[in-house]
C-alpha positions in Angstrom: -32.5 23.0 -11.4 -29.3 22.1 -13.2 -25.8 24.1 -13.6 -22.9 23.4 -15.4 -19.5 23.6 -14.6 -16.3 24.6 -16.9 -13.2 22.9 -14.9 -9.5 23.7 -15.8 -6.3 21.8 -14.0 -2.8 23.0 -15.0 -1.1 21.8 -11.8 1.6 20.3 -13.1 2.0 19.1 -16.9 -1.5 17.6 -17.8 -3.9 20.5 -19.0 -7.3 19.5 -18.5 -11.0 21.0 -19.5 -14.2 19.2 -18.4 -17.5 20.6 -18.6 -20.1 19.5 -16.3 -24.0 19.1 -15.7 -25.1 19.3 -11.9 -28.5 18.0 -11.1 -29.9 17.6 -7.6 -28.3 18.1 -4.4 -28.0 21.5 -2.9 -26.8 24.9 -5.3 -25.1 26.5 -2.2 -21.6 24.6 -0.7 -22.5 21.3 0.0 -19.6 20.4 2.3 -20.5 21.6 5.4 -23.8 19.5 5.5 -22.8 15.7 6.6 -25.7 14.6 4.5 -23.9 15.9 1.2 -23.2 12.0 0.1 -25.2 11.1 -2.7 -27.3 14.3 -3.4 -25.7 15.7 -6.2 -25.3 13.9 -9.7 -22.9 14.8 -12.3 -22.9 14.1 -16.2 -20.2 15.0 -17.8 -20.5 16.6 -21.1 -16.9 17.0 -22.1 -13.2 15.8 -20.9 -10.1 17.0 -22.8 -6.8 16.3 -21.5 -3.6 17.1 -23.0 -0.1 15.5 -21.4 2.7 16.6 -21.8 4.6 14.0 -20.3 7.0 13.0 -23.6 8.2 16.5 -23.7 9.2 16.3 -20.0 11.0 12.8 -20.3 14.5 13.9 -21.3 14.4 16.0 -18.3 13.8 13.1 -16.0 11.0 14.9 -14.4 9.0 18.2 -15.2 10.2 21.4 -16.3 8.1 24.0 -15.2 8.8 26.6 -18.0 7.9 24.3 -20.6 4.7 23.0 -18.6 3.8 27.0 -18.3 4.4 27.0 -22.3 2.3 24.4 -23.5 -0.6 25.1 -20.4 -0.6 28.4 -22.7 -0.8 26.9 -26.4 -3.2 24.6 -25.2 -5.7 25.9 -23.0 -7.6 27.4 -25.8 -7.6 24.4 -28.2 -8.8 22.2 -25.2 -11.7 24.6 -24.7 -12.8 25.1 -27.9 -13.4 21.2 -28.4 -15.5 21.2 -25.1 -17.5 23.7 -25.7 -18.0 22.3 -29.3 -18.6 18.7 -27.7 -20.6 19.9 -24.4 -22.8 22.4 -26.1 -23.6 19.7 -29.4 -22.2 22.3 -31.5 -21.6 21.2 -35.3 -17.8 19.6 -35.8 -17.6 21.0 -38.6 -18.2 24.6 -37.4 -14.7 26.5 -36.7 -14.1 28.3 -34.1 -11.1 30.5 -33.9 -8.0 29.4 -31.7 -6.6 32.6 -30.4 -3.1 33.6 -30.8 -1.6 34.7 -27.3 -3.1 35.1 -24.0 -6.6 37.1 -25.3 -9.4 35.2 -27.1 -12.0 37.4 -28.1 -14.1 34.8 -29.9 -15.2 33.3 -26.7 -16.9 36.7 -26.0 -20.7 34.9 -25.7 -20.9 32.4 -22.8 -22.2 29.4 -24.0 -23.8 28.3 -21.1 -21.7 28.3 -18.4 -22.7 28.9 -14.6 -19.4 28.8 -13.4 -15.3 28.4 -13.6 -13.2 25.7 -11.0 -10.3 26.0 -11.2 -6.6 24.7 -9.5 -4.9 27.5 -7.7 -2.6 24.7 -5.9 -0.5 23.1 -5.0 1.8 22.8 -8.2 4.1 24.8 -10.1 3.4 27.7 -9.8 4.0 28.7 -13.4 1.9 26.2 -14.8 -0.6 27.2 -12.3 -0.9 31.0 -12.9 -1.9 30.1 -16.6 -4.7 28.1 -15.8 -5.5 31.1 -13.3 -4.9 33.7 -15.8 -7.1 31.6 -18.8 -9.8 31.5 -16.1 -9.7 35.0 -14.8 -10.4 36.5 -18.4 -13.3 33.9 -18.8 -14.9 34.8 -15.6 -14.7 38.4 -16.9 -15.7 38.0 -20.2 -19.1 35.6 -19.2 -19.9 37.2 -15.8 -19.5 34.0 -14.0 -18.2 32.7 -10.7 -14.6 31.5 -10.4 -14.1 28.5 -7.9 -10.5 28.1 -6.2 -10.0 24.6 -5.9 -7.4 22.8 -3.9 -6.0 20.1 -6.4 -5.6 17.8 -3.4 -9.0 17.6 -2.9 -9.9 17.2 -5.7 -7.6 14.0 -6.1 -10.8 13.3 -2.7 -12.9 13.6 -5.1 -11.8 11.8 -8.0 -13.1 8.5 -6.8 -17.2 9.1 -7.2 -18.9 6.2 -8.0 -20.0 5.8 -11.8 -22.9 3.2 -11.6 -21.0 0.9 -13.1 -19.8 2.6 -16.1 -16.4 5.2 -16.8 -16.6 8.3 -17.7 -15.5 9.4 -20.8 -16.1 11.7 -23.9 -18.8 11.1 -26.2 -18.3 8.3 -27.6 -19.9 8.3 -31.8 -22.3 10.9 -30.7 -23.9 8.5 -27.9 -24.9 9.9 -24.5 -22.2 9.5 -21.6 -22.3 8.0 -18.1 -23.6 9.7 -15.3 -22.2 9.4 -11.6 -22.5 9.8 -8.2 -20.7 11.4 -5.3 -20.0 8.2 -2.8 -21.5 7.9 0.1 -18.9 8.3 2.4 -18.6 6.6 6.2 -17.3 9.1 8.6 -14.7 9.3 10.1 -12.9 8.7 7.0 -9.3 8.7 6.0 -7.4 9.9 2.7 -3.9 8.7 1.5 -3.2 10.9 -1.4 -0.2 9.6 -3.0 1.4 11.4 -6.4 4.4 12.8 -7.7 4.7 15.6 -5.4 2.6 14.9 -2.2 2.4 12.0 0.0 -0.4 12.7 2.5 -2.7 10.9 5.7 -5.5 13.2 6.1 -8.2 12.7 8.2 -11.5 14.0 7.5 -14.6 14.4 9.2 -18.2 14.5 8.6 -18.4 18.3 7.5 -15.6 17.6 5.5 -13.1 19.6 7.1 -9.4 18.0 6.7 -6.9 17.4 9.2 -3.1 16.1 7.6 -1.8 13.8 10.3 1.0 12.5 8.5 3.3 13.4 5.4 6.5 12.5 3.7 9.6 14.8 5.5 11.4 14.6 1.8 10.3 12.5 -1.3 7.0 11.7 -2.5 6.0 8.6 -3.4 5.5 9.1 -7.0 8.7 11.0 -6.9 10.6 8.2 -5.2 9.3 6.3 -8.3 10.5 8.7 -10.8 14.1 8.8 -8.9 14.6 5.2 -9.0 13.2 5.1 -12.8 16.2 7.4 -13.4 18.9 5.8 -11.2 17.7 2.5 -13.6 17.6 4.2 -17.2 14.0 3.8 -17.1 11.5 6.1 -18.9 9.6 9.1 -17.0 6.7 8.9 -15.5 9.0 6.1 -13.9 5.9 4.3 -11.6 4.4 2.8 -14.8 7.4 1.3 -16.1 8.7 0.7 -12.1 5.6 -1.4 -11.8 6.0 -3.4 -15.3 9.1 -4.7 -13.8 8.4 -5.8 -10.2 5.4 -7.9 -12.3 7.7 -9.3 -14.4 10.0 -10.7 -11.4 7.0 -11.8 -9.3 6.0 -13.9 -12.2 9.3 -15.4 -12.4 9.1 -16.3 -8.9 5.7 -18.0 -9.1 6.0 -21.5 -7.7 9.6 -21.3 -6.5 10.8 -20.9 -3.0 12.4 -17.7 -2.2 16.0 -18.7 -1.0 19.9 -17.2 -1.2 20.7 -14.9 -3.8 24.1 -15.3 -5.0 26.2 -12.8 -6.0 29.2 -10.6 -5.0 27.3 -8.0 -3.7 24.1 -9.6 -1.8 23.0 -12.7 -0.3 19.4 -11.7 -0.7 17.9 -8.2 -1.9 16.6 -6.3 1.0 15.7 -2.4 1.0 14.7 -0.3 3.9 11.2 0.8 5.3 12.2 4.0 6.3 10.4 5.4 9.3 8.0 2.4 9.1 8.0 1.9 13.1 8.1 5.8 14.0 5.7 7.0 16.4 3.8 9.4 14.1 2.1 8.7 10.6 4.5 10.8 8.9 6.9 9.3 5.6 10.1 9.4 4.2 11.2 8.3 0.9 14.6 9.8 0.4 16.8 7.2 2.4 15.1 4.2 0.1 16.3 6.0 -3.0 19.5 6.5 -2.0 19.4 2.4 -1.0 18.9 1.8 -4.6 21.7 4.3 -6.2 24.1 2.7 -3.8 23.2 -0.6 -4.8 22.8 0.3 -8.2 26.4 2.0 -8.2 27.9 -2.1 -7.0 26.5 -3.5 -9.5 29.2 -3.9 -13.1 26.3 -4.1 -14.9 22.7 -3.3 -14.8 21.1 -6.7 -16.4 17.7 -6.5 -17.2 17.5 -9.5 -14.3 18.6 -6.5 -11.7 16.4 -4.1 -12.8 13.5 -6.5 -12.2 14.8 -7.4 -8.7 15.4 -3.6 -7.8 11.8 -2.9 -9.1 10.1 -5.2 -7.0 12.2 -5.4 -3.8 11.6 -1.5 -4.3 7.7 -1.0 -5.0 7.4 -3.8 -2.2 9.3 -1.3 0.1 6.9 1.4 -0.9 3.9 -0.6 -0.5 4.8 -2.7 3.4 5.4 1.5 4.3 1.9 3.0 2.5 0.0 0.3 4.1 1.7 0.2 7.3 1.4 3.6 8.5 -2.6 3.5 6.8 -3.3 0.4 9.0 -2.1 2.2 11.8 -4.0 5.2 11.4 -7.4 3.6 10.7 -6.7 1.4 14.4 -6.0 4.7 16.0 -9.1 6.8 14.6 -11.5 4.4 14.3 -11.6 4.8 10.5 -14.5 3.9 8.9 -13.8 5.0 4.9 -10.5 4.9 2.8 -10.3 7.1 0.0 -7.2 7.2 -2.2 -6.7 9.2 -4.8 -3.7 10.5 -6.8 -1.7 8.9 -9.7 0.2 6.2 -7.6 -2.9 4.9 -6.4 -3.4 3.2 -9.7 -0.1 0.7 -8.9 -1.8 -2.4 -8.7 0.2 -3.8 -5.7 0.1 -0.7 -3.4 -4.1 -1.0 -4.6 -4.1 -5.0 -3.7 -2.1 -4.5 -0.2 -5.0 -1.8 1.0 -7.8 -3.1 -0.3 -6.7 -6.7 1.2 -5.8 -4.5 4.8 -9.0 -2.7 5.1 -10.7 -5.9 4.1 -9.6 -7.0 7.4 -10.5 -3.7 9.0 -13.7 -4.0 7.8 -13.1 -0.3 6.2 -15.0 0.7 3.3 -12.5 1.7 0.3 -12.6 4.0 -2.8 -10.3 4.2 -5.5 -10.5 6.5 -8.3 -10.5 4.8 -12.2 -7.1 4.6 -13.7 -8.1 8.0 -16.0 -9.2 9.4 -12.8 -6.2 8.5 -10.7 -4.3 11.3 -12.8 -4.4 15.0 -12.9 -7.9 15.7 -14.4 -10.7 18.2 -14.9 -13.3 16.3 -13.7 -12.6 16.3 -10.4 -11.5 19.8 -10.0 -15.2 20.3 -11.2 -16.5 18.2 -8.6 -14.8 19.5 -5.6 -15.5 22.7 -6.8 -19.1 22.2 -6.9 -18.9 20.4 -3.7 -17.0 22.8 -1.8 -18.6 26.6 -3.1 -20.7 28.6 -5.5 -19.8 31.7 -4.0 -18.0 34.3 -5.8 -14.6 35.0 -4.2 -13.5 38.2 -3.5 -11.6 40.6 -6.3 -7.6 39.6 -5.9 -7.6 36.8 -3.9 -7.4 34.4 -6.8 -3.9 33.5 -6.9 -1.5 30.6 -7.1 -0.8 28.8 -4.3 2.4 26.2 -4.8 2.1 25.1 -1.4 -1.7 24.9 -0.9 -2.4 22.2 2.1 -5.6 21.1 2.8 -7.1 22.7 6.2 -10.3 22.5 7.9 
């Protein structure tokens, strides 16, 4: 017996709809059975995402009005072309995109068992129109709504795909099915985005236990901040990144001596908090670093930038992995998962995946289309975690949803 899923994430500024086939595996929660790994296999049938992220960049960062105003315009468009692409329904056929928060054309469920959706953490005003879209759904169709914590779902993001991504349909031909990885327990997650940067350790029930966090900055915010103090687009990681690449190269076969200059004999930022006792982070005091620098300097050459970039991300990264390697020593960790949009920076991914190499610790990353805010695994985790109806009221946003056990 089969069910499919309709997921919607409005966390932040992405809106995403998947739709999802579940075969196998269990139809009650399968999280609190350690034999979940493996048992459940997803096809997806549809995947629209929307980002908003070039009406955000003259902000510097997000603007949660304007993400709560285009989650509402579109919602409804995203859903219509799922449901046309997920159900094989004609192109050609129009459905009506509704006008304001009602939609009475999606009146007849199309074949839907049951709603995920992101209740936090977020914005909140992005997040109470994903809620609010899903709440007249689950009304309209008769179906269960699944709260979903968005950080697990970043967990869940890395399921294997046999070999192959997932994507839409592609001219018409089926699409790739996947697996749920079989996870080694104890495991350990370092979720690492714009707004969270998280050690959480997990055990076989899947119940989650944060044992370190940043005390100011995120990681991906760090990123976005330094982007900024450099005149360099938001999202600021991608861009961060492109630099730091672009000194390493010019490095390649020289010997690192003395920079010269009037302000430094060799570029050199903190690691905050890299030695403290605990597993927590902190991000702030390396920004700072960089304005102050920055501020020295007459003129931002290009040349800077690149230095700043990489002396930067490399900061990040001797940090990340660190405090990682630490707590896999002190756990006994057996799995790495890590998920969220920074974990597609191909140095932070190349300096874990070389440590727990060493650790002998089994890894997971999620695909680059996966390591950003996405439906798809808000339908996972939701799958994963419930099929139980929740109780009338308690579906509500939750900006500062943690993880618990």
């Amino acid at each position: 017996m089969s069910k499919i899923i309709l997921a919607i994430e409005t966390s932040c500024d992405d809106t995403g709809i998947a739709i999802l086939k579940i075969s196998g595996g269990k139809q009650k929660p399968l999280l609190r059975s350690s034999s979940f790994a493996g048992q459940a296999t997803f096809t997806l049938l549809a995947n629209e995402l929307s980002s908003q992220a070039h009406l955000h960049s003259p902000y510097g960062g997000v603007f949660p009005n304007l993400a709560k105003r285009e989650h509402t315009k579109n919602l409804p468009i995203l859903l219509t072309r799922a449901i046309k692409t997920a159900f094989k329904l004609p192109q050609g056929r129009t459905l009506k995109v509704p006008q304001g928060p009602t939609f009475s054309q999606f009146e007849k469920n199309p074949g839907i068992d049951a709603i995920a959706v992101t209740i936090g953490p977020g914005l909140e005003p992005a997040l109470w129109t994903g809620i609010v879209f899903t709440k007249e759904l689950g009304k309209k169709w008769s179906v269960p709504i699944i709260p979903v914590n968005h950080m697990e779902g970043h967990i869940f993001s890395v399921f294997k795909k046999n070999g192959k991504k997932f994507s839409t349909r592609p001219n018409g031909r089926d699409i790739s099915v996947g697996r749920v990885p079989n996870f080694q327990f104890p495991a350990l997650s370092l979720l690492i985005s714009g707004g969270h940067t998280e050690l959480v350790l997990i055990d076989k029930k899947m119940s989650y236990k944060i044992i370190g966090e940043t005390r100011d900055d995120a990681v991906g915010e760090a990123f976005d901040k330094v982007a900024r103090i450099l005149g360099l687009p938001y999202p600021g990681g991608p861009h961060i990144a492109r630099l730091a690449k672009q000194k390493r190269k010019s490095l390649q076969g020289r010997t690192l001596g003395i920079q010269k200059g009037p302000t430094f004999s060799r570029l050199s930022f903190p690691r905050p908090m890299i030695y403290s006792k605990d597993f927590d982070f902190s991000f702030s005091g390396l920004k700072t670093a960089v304005l102050y620098f920055s501020q020295k300097q007459k003129v931002l050459t290009d040349k800077i930038k690149c230095a700043i970039s990489k002396e930067f991300q490399d900061a990040v990264t001797d940090v990340l992995v660190y405090k990682t390697n630490k707590a896999i020593i002190k756990y006994k960790i057996k799995t790495l998962i890590v998920g969220g949009g920074v974990s597609a920076n191909k140095n932070i991914k190349k300096a874990l995946t070389k440590m727990t190499k060493m650790q002998k610790v089994k890894i997971f990353f999620p695909e680059k289309n996966m390591a950003m805010d996405n439906a798809i695994m808000i339908g996972v985790a939701g799958y994963l975690r419930s099929f139980e109806k929740i109780k009338k009221g308690k579906l509500r946003a939750i900006g500062n949803l943690r993880l618990h056990k």
